[in-house]
N, C-alpha and C positions, 0 to 999 in steps of 0.2 A: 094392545101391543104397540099402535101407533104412539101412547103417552108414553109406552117404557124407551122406544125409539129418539124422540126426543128429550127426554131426560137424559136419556144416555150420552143423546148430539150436545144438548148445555151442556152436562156434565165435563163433556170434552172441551167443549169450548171454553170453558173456565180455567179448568185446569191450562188449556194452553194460555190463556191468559193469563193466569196466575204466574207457569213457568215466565214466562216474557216482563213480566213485571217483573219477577224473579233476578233475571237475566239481567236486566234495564239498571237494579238496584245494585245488583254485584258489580256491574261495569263501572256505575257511578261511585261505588266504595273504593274498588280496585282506582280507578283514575283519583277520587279523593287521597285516598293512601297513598299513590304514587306520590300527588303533588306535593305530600304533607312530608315523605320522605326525602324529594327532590330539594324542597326549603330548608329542610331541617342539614342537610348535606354542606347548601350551600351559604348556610350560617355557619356551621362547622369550619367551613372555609375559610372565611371571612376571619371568622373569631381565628385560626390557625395563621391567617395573615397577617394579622396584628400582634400576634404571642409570640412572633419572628421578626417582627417591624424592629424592635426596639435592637434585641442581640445582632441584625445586619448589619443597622444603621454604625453602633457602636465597634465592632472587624471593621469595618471601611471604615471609622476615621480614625481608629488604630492603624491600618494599612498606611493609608496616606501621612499621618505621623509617622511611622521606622521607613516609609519611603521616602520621606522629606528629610531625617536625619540621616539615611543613607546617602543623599544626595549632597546632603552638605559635607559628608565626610569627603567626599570621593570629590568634591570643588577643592576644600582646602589641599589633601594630600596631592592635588594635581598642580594647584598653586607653588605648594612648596616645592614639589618638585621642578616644575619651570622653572622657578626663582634658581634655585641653585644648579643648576644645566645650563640658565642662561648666563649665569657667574662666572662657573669653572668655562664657559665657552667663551665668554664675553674677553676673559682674560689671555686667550691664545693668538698670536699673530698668527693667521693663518697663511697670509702673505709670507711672511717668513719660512713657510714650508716649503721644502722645492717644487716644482713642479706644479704647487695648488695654485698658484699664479695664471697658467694655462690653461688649466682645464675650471675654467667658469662658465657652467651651462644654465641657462639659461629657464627654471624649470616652473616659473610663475606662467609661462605663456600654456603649460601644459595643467596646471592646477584651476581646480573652480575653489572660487573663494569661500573659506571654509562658512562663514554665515550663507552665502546662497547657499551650498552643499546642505546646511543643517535647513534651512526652511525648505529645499527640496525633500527631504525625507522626509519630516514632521506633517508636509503637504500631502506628502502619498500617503503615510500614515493616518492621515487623519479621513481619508477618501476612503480608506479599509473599511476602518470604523463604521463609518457613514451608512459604508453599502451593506454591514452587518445587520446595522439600526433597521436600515430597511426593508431588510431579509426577514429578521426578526419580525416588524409590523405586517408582514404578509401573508408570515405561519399564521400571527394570532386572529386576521384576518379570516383564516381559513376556518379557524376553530369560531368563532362568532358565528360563520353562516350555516353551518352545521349544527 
């Protein structure tokens, strides 16, 4: 009776050892398989970051071409039109008007120069920018440490 008692005590004891090896080997499969799925994802990625690379790159220097010929439209047609405003005006005595003699105000001392005016804007705008850029590297930041 005492040998079928321990037979029975090994018996047990094996088996638990066997489930735990069991156990030990599934965990290591599961975290194997995880990792092998987690690589396999982030090749996926990778490869899907480069299969975009090219088609971005190519919209952005399209954009920036019909930006740049937009921009040259809209200099010339501003050109021409100064030109000929400053003509048909160039040509008016205005002194000759009644009255425009008197009333001459004075209206530069109330104006910022339009080049300071535009490197004011371009300045703040580019401060937007900045703080976007660095908004942006803070999200991604967050996503790193996680």
């Amino acid at each position: 009776m005492a040998a079928k008692k321990t037979t029975a005590r090994t018996a047990g004891t094996k088996a638990k050892a066997a489930e735990k090896v069991t156990a030990t080997a599934s965990a290591e499969e599961v975290t194997e398989e995880t990792t092998k799925v987690v690589n396999e994802a982030a090749e996926a990625v990778s490869e899907g970051t480069e299969a975009v690379k090219e088609p971005v790159e190519k919209a952005t220097s399209q954009y920036f071409s019909m930006l740049e010929q937009g921009q040259t439209a809209v200099v010339s047609a501003y050109k021409d039109a100064y030109k000929t405003l400053a003509n048909a005006v160039g040509k008016i005595d205005l002194d000759s008007v009644p009255g425009v003699s008197q009333v001459k105000p004075d209206f530069t001392k109330f104006q910022t120069p339009a080049a300071e005016a535009l490197e004011r804007y371009f300045d703040f705008s580019i401060r937007v920018v900045e703080n976007q850029r660095e908004f942006a590297h803070r999200i991604l930041k967050v996503e790193e440490k996680v």
